[in-house]
C-alpha positions as CSV (number, residue, x, y, z in Angstrom):
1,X,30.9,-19.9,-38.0
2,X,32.1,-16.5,-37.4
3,X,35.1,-15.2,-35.5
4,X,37.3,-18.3,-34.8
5,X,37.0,-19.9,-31.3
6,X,37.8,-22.1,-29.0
7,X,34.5,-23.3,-27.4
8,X,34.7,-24.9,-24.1
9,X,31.7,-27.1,-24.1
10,X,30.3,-28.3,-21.1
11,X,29.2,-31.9,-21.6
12,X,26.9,-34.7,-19.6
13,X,28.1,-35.9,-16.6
14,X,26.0,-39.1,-16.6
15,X,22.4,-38.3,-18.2
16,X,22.8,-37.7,-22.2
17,X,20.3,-35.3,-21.9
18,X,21.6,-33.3,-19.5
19,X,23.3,-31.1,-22.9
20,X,22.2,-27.7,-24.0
21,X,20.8,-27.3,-27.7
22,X,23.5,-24.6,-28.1
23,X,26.2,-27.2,-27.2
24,X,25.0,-29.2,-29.7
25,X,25.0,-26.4,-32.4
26,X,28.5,-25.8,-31.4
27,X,29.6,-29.4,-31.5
28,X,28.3,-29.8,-35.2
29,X,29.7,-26.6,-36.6
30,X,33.5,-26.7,-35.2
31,X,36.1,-27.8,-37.6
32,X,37.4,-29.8,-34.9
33,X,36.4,-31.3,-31.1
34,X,39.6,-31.8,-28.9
35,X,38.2,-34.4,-26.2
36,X,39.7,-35.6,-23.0
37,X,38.7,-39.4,-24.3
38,X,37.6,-39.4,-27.6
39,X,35.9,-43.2,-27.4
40,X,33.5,-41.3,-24.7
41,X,32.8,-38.9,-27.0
42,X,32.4,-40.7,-29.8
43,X,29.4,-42.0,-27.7
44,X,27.9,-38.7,-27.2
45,X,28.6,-37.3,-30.9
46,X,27.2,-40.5,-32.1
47,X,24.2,-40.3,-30.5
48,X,23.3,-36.6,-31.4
49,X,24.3,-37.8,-35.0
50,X,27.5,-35.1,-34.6
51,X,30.2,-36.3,-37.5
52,X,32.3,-33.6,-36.2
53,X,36.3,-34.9,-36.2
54,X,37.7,-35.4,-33.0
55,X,41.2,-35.4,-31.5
56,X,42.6,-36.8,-28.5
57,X,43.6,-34.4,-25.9
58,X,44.4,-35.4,-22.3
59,X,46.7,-34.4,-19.0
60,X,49.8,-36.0,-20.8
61,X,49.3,-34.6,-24.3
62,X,48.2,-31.4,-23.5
63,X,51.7,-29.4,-23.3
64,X,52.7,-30.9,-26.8
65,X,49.5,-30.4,-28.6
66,X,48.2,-26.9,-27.2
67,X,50.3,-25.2,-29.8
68,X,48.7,-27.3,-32.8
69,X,45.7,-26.4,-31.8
70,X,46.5,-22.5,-31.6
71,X,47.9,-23.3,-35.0
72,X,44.3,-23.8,-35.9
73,X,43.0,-21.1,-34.3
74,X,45.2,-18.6,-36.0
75,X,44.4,-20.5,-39.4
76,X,40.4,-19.6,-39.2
77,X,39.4,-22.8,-37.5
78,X,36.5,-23.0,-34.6
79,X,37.4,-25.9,-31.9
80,X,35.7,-27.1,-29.5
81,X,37.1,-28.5,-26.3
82,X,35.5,-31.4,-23.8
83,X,36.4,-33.4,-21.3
84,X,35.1,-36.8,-19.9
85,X,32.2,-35.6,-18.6
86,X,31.0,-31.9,-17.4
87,X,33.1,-28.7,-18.0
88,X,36.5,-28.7,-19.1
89,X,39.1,-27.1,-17.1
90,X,37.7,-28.4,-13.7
91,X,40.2,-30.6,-12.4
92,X,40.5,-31.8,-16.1
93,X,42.7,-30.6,-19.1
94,X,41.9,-26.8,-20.3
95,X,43.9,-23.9,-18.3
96,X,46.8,-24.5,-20.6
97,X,44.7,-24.6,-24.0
98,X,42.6,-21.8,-22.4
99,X,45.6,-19.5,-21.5
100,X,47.5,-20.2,-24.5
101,X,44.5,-19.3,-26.8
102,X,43.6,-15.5,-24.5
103,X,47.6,-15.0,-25.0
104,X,47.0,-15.6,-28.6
105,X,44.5,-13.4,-29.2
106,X,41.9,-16.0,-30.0
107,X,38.1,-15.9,-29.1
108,X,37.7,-18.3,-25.9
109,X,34.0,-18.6,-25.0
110,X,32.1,-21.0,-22.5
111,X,29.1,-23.0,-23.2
112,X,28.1,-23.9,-20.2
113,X,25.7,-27.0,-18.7
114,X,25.9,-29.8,-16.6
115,X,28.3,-29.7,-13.6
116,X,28.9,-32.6,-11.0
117,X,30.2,-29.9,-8.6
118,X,26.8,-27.8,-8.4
119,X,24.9,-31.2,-9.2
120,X,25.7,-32.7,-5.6
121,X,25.9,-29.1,-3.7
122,X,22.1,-27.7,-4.9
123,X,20.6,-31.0,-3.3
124,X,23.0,-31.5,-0.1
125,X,21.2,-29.6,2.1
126,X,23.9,-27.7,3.3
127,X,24.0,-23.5,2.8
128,X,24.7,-22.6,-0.8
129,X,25.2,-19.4,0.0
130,X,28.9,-19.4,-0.3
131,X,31.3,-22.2,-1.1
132,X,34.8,-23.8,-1.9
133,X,35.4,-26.0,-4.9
134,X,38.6,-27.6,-4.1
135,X,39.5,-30.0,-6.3
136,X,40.9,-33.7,-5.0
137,X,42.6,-34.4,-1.8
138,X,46.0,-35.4,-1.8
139,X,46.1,-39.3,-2.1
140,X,49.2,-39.4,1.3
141,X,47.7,-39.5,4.2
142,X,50.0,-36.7,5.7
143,X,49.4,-34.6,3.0
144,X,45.8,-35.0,3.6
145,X,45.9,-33.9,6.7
146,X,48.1,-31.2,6.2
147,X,45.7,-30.2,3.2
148,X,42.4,-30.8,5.6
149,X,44.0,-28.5,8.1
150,X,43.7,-25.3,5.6
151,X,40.0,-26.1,6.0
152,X,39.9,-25.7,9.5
153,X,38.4,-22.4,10.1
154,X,36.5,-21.9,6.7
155,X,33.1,-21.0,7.2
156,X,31.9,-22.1,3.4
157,X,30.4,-25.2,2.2
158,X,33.2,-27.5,0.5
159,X,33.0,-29.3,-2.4
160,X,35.9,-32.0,-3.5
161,X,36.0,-35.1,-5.5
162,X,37.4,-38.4,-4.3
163,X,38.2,-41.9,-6.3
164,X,36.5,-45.3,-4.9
165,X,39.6,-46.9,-3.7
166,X,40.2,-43.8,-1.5
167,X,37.1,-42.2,-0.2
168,X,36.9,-44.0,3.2
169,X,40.4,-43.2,4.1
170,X,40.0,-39.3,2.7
171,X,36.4,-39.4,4.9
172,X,38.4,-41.2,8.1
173,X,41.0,-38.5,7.7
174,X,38.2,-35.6,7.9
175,X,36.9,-37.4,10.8
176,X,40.2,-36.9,12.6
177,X,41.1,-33.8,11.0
178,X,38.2,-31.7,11.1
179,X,35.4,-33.2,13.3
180,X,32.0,-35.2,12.9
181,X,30.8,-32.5,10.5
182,X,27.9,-32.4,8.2
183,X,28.4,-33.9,5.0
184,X,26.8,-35.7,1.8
185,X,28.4,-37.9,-0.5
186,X,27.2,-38.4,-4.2
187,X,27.9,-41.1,-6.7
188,X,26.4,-41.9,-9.7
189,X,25.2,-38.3,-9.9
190,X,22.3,-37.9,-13.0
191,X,22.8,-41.6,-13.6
192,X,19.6,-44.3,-13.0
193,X,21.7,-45.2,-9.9
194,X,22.5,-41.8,-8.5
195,X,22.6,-41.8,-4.6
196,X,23.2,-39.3,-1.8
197,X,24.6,-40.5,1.3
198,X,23.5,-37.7,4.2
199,X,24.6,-37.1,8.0
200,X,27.5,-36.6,10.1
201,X,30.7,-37.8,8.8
202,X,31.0,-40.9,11.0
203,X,27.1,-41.8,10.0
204,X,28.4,-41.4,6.5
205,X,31.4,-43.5,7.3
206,X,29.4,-46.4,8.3
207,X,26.9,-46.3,5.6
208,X,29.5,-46.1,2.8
209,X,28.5,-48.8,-0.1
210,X,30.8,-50.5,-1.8
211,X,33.1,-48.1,-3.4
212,X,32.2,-47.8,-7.3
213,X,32.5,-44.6,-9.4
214,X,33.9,-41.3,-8.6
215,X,32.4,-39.9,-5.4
216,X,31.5,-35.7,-5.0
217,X,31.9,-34.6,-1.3
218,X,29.8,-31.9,0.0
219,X,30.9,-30.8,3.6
220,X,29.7,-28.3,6.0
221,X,31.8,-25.1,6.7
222,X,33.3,-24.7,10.4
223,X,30.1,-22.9,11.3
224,X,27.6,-25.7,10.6
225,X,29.7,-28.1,12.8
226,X,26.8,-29.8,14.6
227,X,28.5,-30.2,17.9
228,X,32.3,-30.8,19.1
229,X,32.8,-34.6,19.8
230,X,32.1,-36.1,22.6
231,X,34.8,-35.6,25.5
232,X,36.9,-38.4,25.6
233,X,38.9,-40.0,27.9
234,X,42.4,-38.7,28.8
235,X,43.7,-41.8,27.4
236,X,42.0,-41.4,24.2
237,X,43.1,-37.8,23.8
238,X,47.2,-39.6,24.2
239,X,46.5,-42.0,21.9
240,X,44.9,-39.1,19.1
241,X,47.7,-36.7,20.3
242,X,50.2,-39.5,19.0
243,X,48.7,-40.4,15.9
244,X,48.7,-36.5,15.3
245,X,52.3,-35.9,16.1
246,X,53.7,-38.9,15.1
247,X,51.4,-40.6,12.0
248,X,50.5,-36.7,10.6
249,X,53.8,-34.9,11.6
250,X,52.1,-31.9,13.2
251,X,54.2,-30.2,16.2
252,X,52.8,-30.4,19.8
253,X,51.7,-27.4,19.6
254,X,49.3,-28.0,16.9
255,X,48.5,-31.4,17.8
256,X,47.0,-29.9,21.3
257,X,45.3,-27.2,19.7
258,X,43.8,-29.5,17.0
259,X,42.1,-31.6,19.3
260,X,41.3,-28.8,21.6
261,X,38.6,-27.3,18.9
262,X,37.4,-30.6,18.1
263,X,36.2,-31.6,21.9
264,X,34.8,-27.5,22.6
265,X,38.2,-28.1,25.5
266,X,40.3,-25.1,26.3
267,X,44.2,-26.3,25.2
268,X,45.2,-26.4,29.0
269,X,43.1,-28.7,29.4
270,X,43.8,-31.3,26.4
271,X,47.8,-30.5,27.9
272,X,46.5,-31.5,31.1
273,X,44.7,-34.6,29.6
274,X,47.7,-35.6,27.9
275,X,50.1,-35.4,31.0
276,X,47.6,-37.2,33.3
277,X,47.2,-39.8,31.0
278,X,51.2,-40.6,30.5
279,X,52.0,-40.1,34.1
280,X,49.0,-43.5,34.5
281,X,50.3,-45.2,31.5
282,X,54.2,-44.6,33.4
C-alpha cells in the first residue's frame, strides 16, 4: 500500500457506524493492526468482515513491543494502530509508538473519526469556541484539588474523563474547588442509552444515575460561572476554611483566597468571617 506507515485509526466509540470508509480501507490493507484490546476489536473487524491480523498492544506492553513494531515498519510493513474505542493516543497507548516511529523516519499518518471528547463538547451547550482537553483527574482527593486549582482562572471550556466509581467524588471536589459552575456530564455517548446530564454542578450532583460506564465532563470556563455561591454563614466559611487547610493541604493564605472568589467576598472579609466565627465557637 505504498510508503510504509503507521496509521493511527480513529475507531467507534459506541455506534459501529460511527467509522469512516477510509478507516476501513486502511484496516483491510495493513499487514498488521496493533489494538489496545484485541477481543474489542475482533468485534469491530468481524463485523466489517476485516481478516486483518491483530496484536495486542496496551499501557503495560507498550515500552517492550514499540521497537517490534518499528522493526516492521523499517521491514516494508503498513500497521495500523487502535485503541478501545476513539483515537489512539488520547489518554490511551500511542505517544511512545507515535514518537518512536517520527524518530525512525517512518510515515505516521492520522485517520481521523469518532471522538468522545468533541462528541460530549458540540452538544453541551457551553462555548466551543476555545477549550481544554485535560485528560483524567487524579483519583486522591488532595491531588484533585490541587489539580482543580490549575483550573481556577481558565477562561476555556474543559473537557475530562472520569470512571463510575469516582465521578461523584471528582464532581463534589469541583463543587468545593471551583464553584457551582456550568457543566454536562455524558455517558453512554453514541450508544442507544446515551444521556446528557445539564446544569450547575450541584444540580448535576443530585441528578447523577447510578454510576455505569465511563463518564465525559464538560465544564464551563471561569467566565461562564453563573453566579458566586450564596454567602454563607461565618460558621460555614470555618468549617470550609478547615476542610481546605486541613483535608486539601492548602496554606491559609490560599484557603482564604479560595473561598473568597467563590462567594464574590473581598479576602478581608472571609479573614474576618473566619475570626468571628472562632472567637463564637471559643
Amino acid at each position: 500500500m505504498g510508503v510504509p506507515t503507521l496509521f493511527l485509526v480513529a475507531t467507534p466509540i459506541g455506534n459501529l457506524e460511527d467509522i469512516t470508509l477510509r478507516a476501513l480501507r486502511v484496516l483491510r490493507e495493513v499487514s498488521l493492526v496493533a489494538a489496545e484490546d484485541t477481543r474489542r476489536t475482533a468485534k469491530l473487524l468481524s463485523h466489517y468482515e476485516i481478516h486483518t491480523p491483530t496484536t495486542s498492544f496496551y499501557e503495560q506492553v507498550e515500552r517492550e513491543k514499540t521497537p517490534r513494531l518499528i522493526a516492521r515498519l523499517a521491514a516494508g510493513e503498513s500497521i495500523a494502530l487502535v485503541s478501545d474505542a476513539g483515537t489512539p493516543g488520547i489518554s490511551d497507548p500511542g505517544y511512545r509508538l507515535t514518537k518512536a516511529a517520527i524518530a525512525a523516519g517512518a510515515r505516521v499518518e492520522a485517520i481521523p473519526g469518532a471522538s468522545s471528547v468533541l462528541a460530549a463538547l458540540v452538544p453541551s451547550g457551553l462555548p466551543t469556541d476555545a477549550f481544554s482537553f485535560v485528560g483524567y483527574p487524579p483519583p486522591r482527593a488532595q491531588a484533585r484539588a490541587r489539580w482543580l486549582s490549575e483550573f481556577e482562572s481558565r477562561r476555556e471550556t474543559l473537557v475530562f474523563f472520569e470512571a463510575p466509581h469516582r465521578i461523584r467524588e471528582t464532581l463534589a471536589a469541583v463543587l468545593q474547588v471551583l464553584g457551582d459552575r456550568p457543566v454536562v456530564v455524558g455517558r453512554e455517548l453514541t450508544k442507544i442509552h446515551e444521556e446528557f446530564i445539564r446544569g450547575s454542578v450541584s444540580t448535576v450532583l443530585a441528578a447523577l444515575p447510578p454510576p455505569r460506564g465511563e463518564f465525559t465532563v464538560v465544564l464551563g470556563g471561569a467566565e461562564v460561572l453563573a453566579s458566586p455561591d450564596p454567602l454563607p454563614s461565618d460558621a460555614a466559611l470555618l468549617e470550609s476554611f478547615y476542610r481546605l487547610t486541613e483535608n486539601e493541604g492548602l496554606s491559609r493564605r490560599d484557603a482564604i483566597s479560595r473561598l473568597a472568589k467563590r462567594h464574590g467576598l473581598a479576602s478581608r472579609e472571609v479573614y474576618g468571617a473566619i475570626e468571628k466565627a472562632k472567637t463564637s465557637v471559643e
